[in-house]
N, C-alpha and C positions, 0 to 999 in steps of 0.2 A: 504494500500500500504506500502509496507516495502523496505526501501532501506539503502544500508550498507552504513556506512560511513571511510572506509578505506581510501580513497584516498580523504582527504579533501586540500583542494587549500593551499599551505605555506601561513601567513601572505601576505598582501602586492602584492601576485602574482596572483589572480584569474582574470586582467583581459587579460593578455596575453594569458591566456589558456583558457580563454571563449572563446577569440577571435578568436583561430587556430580553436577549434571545431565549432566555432558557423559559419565560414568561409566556413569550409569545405575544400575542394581540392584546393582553387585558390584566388589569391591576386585580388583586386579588385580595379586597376586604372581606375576611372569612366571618368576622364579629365587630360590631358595634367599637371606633374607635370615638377617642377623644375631637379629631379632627372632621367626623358628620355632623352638620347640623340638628337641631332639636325635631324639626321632617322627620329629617330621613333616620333618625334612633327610633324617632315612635310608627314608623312602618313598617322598620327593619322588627320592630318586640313585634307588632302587630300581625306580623307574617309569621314570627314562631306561635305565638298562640292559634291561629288559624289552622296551622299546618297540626297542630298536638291535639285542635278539639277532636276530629274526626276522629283517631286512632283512639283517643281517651274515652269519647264516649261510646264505641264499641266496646271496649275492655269494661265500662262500666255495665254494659246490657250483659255482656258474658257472667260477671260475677254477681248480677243482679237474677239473670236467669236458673244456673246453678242452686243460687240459692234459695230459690222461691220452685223448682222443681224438687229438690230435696225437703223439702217442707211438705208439698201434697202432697208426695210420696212417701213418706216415712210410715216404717216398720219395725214393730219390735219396741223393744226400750233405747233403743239407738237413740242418741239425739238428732234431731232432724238434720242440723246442717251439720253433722259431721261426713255425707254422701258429697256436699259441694269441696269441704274439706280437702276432700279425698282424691277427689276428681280434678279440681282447678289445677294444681299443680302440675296432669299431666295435660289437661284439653290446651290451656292457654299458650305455651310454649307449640304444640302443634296450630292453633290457630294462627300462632306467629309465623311459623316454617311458611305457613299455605298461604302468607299473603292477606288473610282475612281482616289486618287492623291496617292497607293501605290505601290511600286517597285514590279513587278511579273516577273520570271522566261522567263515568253511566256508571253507579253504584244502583244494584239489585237485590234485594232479596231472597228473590226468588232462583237468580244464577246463583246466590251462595248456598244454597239450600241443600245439595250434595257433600257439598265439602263439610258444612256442616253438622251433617247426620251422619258421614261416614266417621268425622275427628270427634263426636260426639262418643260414637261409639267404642272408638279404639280404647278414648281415653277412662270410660269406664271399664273397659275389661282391665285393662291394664291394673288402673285402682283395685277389682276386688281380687285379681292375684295377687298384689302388693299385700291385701290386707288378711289373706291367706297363708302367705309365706311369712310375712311379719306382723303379727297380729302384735304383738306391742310396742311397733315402729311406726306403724303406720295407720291413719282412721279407717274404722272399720267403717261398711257401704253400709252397714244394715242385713237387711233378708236378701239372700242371694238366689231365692226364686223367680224361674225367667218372668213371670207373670211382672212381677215387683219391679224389675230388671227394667222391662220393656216397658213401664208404666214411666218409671223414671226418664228413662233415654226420649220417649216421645216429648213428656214434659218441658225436659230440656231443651230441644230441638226449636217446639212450637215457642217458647220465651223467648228466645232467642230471635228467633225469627220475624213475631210480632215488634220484640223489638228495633230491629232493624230497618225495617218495613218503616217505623216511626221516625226513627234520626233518618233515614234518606229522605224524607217527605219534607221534614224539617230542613235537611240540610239542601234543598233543591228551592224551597222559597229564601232561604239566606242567600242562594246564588246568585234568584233573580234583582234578588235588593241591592248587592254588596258582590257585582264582580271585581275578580281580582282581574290588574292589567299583567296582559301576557304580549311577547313579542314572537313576529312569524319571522321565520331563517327562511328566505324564500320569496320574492314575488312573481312569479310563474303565473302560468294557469289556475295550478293545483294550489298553491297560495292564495290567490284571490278566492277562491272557490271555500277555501276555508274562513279566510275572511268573512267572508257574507254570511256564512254558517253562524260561525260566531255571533254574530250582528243581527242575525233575525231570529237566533236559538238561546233566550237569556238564562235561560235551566242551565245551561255549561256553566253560567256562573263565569265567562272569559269575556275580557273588557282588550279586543285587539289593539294597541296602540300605534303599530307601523311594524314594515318590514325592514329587513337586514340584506339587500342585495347588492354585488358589488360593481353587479352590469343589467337593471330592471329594463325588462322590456315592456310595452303598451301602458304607460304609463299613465295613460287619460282611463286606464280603465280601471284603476286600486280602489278599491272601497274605504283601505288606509294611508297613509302616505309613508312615502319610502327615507329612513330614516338615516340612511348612510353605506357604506362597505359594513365588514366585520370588524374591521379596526373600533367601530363604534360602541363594540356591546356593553363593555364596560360602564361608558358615561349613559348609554340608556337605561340599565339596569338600574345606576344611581339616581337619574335624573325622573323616570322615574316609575319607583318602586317597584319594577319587573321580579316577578314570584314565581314564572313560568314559560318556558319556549319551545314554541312548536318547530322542527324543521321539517320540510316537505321533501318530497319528491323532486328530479332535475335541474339540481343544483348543476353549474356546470365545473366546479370543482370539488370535486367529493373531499378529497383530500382537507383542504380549509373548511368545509364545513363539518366534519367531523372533531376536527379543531376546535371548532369556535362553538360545539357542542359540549366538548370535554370542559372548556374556559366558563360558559352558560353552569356547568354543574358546580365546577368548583366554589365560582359565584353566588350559591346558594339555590339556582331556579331548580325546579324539577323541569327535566327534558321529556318530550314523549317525541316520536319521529312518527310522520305520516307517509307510506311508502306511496308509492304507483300505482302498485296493483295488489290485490289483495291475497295474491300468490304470496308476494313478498313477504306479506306478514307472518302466514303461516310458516315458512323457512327462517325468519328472523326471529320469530319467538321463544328458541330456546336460547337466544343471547338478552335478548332485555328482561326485564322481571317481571313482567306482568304487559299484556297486551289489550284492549281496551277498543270503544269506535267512539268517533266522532258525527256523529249522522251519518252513518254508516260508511267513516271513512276508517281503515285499521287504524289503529296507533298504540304504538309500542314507544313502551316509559324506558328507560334507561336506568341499569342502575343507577343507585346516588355513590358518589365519591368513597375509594374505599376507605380515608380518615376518616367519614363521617357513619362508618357502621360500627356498631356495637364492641366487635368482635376487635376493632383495633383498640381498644384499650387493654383487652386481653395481650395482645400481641407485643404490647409495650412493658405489658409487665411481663410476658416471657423474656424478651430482648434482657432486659432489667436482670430476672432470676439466671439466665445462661449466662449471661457475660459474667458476674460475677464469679459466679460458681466455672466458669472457665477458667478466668485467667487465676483461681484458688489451686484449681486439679491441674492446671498446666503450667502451673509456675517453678514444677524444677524444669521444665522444658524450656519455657524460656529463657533462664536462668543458662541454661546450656547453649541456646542458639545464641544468645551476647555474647557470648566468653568465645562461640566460632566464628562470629563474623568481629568482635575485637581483634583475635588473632589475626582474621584473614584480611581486614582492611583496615585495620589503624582504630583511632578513636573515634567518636560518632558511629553509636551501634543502630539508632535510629534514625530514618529515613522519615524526614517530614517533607511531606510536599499540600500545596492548594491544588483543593479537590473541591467539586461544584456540587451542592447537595439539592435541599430540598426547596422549591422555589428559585432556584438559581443562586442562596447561598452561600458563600467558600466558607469553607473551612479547611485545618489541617489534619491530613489523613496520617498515622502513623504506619510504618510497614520497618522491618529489619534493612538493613542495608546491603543489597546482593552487590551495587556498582557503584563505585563514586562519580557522578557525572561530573564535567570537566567545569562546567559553569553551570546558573540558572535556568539562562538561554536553552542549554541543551536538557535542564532537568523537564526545564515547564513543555519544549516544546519538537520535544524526540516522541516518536511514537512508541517503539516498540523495542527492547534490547534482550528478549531472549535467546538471539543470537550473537550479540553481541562478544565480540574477541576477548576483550578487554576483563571478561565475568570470569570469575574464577572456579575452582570445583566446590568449594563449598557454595558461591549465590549459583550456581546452575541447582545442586543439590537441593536448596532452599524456595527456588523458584518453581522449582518440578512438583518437590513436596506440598508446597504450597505453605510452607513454616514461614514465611517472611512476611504471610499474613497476620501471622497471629497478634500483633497487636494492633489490631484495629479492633479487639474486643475491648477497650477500652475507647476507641469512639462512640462504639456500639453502647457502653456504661451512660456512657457522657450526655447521649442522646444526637451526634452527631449521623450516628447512620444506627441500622435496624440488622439483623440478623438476614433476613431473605428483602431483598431487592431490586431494583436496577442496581449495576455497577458504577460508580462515583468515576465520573472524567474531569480533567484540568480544565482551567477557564477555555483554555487556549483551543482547544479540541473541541467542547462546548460549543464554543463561537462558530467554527469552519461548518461545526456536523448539524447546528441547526438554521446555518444557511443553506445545506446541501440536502438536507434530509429533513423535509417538513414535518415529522413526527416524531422527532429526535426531542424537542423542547417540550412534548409532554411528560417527558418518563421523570420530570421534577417534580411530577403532583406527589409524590410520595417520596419518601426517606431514601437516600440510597440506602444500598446492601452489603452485605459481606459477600453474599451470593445472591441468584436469581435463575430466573427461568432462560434466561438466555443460554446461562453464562452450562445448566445441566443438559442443555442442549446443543453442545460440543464450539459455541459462539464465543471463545476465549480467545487472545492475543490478538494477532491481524489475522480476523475478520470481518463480516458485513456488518458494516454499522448498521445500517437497511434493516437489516435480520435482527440483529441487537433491537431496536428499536420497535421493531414488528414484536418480536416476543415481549422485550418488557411492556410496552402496554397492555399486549395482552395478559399479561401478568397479573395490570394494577386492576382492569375492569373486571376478571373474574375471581379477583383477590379472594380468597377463606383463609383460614387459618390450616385447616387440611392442607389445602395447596403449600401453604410454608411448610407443613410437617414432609412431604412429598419432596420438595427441593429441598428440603435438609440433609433426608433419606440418601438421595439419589447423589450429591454434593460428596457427603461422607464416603459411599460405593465410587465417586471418581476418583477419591485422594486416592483411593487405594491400589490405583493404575492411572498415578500422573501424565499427562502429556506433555510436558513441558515450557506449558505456555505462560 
């Protein structure tokens, strides 16, 4: 791989200009700072309560239904709600998997009605084995007669349902009164066509404000007016109070608007994409979380950001419990690797260098020292020296092994980077790979890595940034926490047949 180096970063300034590029199109206010005005704090609160009623008062019908079917149900000297007890613990957690407390377009009752009755049921079987296997661990159901059984399960169902039936009714005249504004990615055909939708269908609750196109054509014919390129999302979003972005079908760069979809999410909106054809939707459905119509047009949500799911707080306290407990069980190791690469190259056992993290970021990455580069020039802005002549038998050793990583579990401590990844690159690379590789500056929505899905899929030293790129986004959008235990897995099984990259 050969890359020029004309345009190397001034002293002192590489990380302003990681950051614009590694950014992309849009500032990134994730929370209410000091410098919004008193607007835009009480829109920005007003959007998080909006977005928590719906979820909350589901969970509220759930545990009001429960408990008021175990009540006309009850059998025996059992207490009555000790059946909701019982049950909530395992229904709710399954209500969550299925999707059942998220904001949809067209909220139904009657489509949830399966999902329902089937997690209705799981979750009392499950309860009255729990309370068979552990009868002093766990609430007993009461009488475990199917009659009983299926008097309960129906109860629950019907509550539940009634009340659903209710908050949607409610929450469809709150829509007509108090639409949120939403911005359309798209002034097309199939743009305009949603526009109007919107505009003469006030039950969506969607108050269009303009589109985002960056070449609109028939412009005498928008129902809204066209707001600017994508460079603009940003200052719409702020200006104002955008909660939610449709993008459509025939974008003429897919590329940038998948971009400036990813930028929309980090932004706080919920995404939903409207395809073409309704083909599209059924093939695309197993990538967004939930799929949905708009007057009978598809549309598929996106997930939301993976910092903003549950599970990365988990994630952060694993990073947190490993690193430590790392560098504790490997500190005669490293203890051993100083003392060889002292021997082998003089003093200075650690190799600091500026690495681009999260948001575009720098910070400094630590790693053992396999080579002493000749100057800066050549630290920040040499690609690749695992061939390099110059590397002695122990850094060839250390670089195969992959031991000259290991103290980046102390970045990892520190909160600098994450356990599982994108891989952290210098400003200087940053800059070139997100002029040349338009997908390159999203892999900053998250933490770098120690490792990553790229890097288990043979994408190490000089290779495809392209490829690099390709996988770590797909990395971040179908982020779990399984997935990290899977590249951990697989990470471990490569040390153990180094490539020597």
């Amino acid at each position: 791989m050969t890359i020029d180096h004309e345009s190397v970063p001034r002293p002192g300034r590489p990380a302003a200009n990681a950051r614009r590029l590694a950014t992309g199109v849009l500032e990134r206010p994730t929370r209410p700072s000091l410098s919004r005005g008193p607007a835009q704090l009480g829109r920005h609160r007003r959007g998080l309560r909006s977005r928590a009623a719906l979820p909350g008062g589901l969970l509220v019908i759930d545990l009001l239904a429960a408990g008021a079917a175990s009540m006309l149900c009850s059998a025996g000297p059992v207490h009555p709600l000790s059946t909701a007890a019982a049950v909530l613990p395992v229904l709710l957690p399954l209500h969550l998997a299925a999707g059942l407390y998220r904001t949809r377009m067209t909220p139904s009752a009657l489509d949830e009605l399966p999902a329902l009755a089937g997690r209705a049921a799981v979750a009392l079987a499950v309860a009255v084995t729990l309370a068979g296997v552990l009868p002093g661990a766990w609430p007993s159901c009461g009488a475990t007669d199917w009659p009983h059984l299926l008097a309960l399960l129906t109860a629950q169902v019907v509550l539940a349902l009634l009340g659903r039936a209710l908050l949607y009714a409610l929450l469809r005249r709150v829509r007509r009164r108090r639409p949120i504004p939403v911005l359309l990615l798209g002034a097309g055909e199939l743009g305009r066509q949603i526009a109007r939708t919107l505009l003469e269908r006030p039950e969506y609750g969607m108050r269009p404000v303009g589109y985002l196109d960056p070449a609109p054509t028939l412009l005498s014919d928008t129902p809204v007016p066209v707001l600017g390129g994508r460079e603009m999302l940003g200052r719409v979003i702020r200006r104002h109070g955008v909660r939610r972005l449709i993008a459509v079908a025939g974008a003429s760069d897919e590329q940038e608007t998948a971009t400036t979809m990813r930028a929309a999410a980090r932004l706080g909106c919920q995404v939903w994409v409207v395809p073409a054809l309704r083909e599209h939707a059924a093939l695309a459905d197993g990538i967004a979380r939930t799929s949905d119509h708009l007057w009978g047009y598809p549309c598929l949500r996106l997930p939301q950001p993976a910092m903003r799911r549950p599970g990365w707080v988990l994630k952060r306290l694993a990073d947190i419990l490993a690193a430590a407990g790392g560098l504790l069980l490997v500190s005669p190791l490293l203890g051993a690797c100083a003392l060889a690469v002292r021997l082998d190259t003089g003093k200075g056992v650690l190799f600091r260098q500026q690495r681009t993290g999260l948001d575009g970021q720098v910070f400094t990455l630590l790693k053992f020292r396999t080579l002493r580069p000749a100057n800066e020039h050549e630290s920040a802005t040499h690609w690749n020296i695992s061939q390099d002549h110059r590397m002695s038998r122990i850094g060839h050793l250390m670089r195969r092994s992959s031991l000259d990583e290991l103290p980046q579990l102390w970045n990892v401590l520190r909160g600098d980077m994450t356990l599982v990844g994108p891989r952290p690159e210098r400003p200087y690379f940053v800059m070139r790979f997100s002029q040349a590789y338009p997908e390159y500056a999203d892999r900053h929505r998250v933490p770098v890595g120690l490792t990553g899905l790229a890097q288990v899929n043979g994408l190490r030293g000089d290779t495809s940034i392209e490829d690099r790129a390709r996988f770590d986004n797909r990395y971040i959008e179908s982020w779990s926490l399984w997935q990290d235990v899977k590249i951990l897995l697989r990470t471990a099984a490569l040390m153990l047949r180094p490539d020597g990259s």
